[in-house]
Structures are given as structure tokens and as C-alpha cells.
C-alpha positions as CSV (number, residue, x, y, z in Angstrom):
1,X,0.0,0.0,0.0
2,X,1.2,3.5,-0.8
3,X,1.0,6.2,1.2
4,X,1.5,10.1,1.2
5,X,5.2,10.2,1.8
6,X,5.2,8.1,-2.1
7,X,3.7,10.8,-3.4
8,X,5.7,13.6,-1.7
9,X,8.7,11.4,-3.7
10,X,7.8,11.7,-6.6
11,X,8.4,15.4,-7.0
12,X,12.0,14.9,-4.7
13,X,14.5,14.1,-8.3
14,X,12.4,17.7,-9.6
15,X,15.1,20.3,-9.3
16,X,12.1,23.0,-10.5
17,X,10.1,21.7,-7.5
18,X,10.7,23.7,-4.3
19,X,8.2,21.6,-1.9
20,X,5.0,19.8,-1.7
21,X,2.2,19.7,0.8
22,X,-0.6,17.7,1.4
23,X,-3.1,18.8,3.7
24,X,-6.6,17.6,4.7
25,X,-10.0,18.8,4.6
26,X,-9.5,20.5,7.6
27,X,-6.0,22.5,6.5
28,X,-4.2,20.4,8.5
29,X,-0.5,19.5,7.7
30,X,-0.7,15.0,6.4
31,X,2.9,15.5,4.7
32,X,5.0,18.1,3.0
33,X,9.1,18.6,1.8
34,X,8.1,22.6,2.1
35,X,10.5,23.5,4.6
36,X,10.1,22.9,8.3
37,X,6.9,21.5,9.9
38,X,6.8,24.8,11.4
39,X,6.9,26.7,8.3
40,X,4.1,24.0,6.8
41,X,1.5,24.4,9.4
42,X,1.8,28.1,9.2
43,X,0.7,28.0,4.7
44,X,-1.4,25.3,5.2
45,X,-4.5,26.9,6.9
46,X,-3.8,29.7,4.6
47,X,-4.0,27.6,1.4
48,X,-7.0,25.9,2.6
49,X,-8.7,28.9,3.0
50,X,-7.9,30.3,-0.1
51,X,-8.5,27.3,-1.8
52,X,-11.9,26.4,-0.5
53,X,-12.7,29.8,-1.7
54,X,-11.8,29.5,-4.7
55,X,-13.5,26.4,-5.5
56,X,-17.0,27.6,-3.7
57,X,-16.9,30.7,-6.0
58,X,-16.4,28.6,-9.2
59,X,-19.1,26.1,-7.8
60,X,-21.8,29.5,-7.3
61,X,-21.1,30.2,-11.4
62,X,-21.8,26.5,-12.2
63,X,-18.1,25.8,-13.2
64,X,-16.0,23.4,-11.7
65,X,-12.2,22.2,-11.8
66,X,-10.0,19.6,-11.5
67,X,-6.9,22.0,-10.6
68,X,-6.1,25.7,-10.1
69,X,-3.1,27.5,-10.7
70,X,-1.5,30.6,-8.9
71,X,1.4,32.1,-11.1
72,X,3.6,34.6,-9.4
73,X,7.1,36.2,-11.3
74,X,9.4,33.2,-11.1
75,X,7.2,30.9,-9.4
76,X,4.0,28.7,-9.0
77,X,2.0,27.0,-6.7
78,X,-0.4,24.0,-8.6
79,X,-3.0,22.8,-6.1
80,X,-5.3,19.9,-6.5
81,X,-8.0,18.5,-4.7
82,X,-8.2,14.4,-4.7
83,X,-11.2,13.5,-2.5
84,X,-10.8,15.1,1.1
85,X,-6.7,15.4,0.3
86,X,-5.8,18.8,-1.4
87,X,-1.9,17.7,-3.2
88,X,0.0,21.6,-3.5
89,X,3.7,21.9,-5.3
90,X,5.4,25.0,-5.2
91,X,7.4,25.1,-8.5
92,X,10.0,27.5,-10.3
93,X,8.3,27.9,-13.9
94,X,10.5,25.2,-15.9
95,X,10.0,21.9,-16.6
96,X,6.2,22.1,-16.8
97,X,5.6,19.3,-18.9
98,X,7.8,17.0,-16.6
99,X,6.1,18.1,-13.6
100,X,2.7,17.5,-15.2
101,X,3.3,14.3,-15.5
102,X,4.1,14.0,-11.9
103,X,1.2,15.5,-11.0
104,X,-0.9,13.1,-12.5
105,X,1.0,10.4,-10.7
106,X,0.9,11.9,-7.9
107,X,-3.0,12.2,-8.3
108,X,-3.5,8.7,-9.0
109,X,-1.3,7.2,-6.0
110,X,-3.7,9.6,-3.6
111,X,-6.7,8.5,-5.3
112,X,-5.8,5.1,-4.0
113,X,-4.8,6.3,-0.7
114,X,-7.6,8.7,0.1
115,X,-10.3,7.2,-1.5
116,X,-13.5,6.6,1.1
117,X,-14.9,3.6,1.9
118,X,-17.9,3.1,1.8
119,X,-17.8,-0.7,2.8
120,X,-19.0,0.0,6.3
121,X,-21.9,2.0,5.3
């Protein structure tokens, strides 16, 4: 069984990547390579916010999406929700089609992970 520290790998051979972060419904920190766990705790409930927003205002106009994208100067931070697991990579702007790829894996190993189960329902 994989878990989240496979898919926190898979970005670690990524010299564009700067850190990932995986946090729950809640905003709370499940794994991350962004910095200290001090430094992780303190985006996380940011991002969550931020996020949630985000996806509640495109849900009110009847859109939806599978991934959003914040572009700064040099940098980006990708975010994806994968059932009640939101996958964010802090990236330099290089290598894009490389890390795309990664996402996806990425996205697939947490599909398995966090996937419900509805077996004792």
C-alpha cells in the first residue's frame, strides 16, 4: 500500500520543484518537503482557505475544476483536490511538462490512498 510520503517522492528528483504539501480537509498538515513542519502548518491553513474559496466561487457560477493555478514572477503554486486530500507543489516555472506528468501520478497514487470507503456503510 502506498502512502502520502510516495507521493511527496515523486516530486524529490524535480530540481524546479521547491516543496510539496498535502493537507486535509481541515488544512491540517498529512505530509510536505516545504521547509520545516513549522513553516508547513503556518501555509497550510492559509491555502486551505484560499483554496476552498476559490473552489466555492467557481461552484456559485456552475463551473468546476480539477486544478487551479497561482502564477507569481518566477514561481508557481499548482493545487489539487483528490477527494478530502488537497496535493499543492510550489514550483519555479521550468519543466512544466515534466512536472505535469508527476502530478498526475501523484493524483492517481492519492486517489488510491484517500479514497473513502464506503464498505462499512
Amino acid at each position: 500500500m502506498k502512502n502520502f510520503s510516495d507521493v511527496i517522492s515523486l516530486f524529490q528528483d524535480l530540481p524546479s520543484v521547491i516543496g510539496v504539501l498535502l493537507i486535509d480537509g481541515d488544512g491540517l498538515v498529512l505530509a510536505g518537503s516545504l521547509g520545516d513542519k513549522t513553516q508547513q502548518e503556518r501555509y497550510s491553513p492559509i491555502l486551505h482557505t484560499l483554496l476552498n474559496d476559490v473552489f466555492r466561487h467557481l461552484a456559485t457560477l456552475g463551473e468546476t475544476t480539477n486544478q487551479i493555478c497561482f502564477v507569481q514572477d518566477s514561481q508557481m503554486i499548482i493545487a489539487q483536490p483528490v477527494y478530502d486530500v488537497i496535493l499543492i507543489v510550489y514550483t519555479k516555472k521550468k519543466e512544466l511538462d515534466l512536472l505535469q506528468s508527476r502530478f498526475s501520478q501523484a493524483v492517481s497514487v492519492l486517489q488510491r490512498i484517500a479514497a473513502p470507503d464506503f464498505s462499512n456503510t
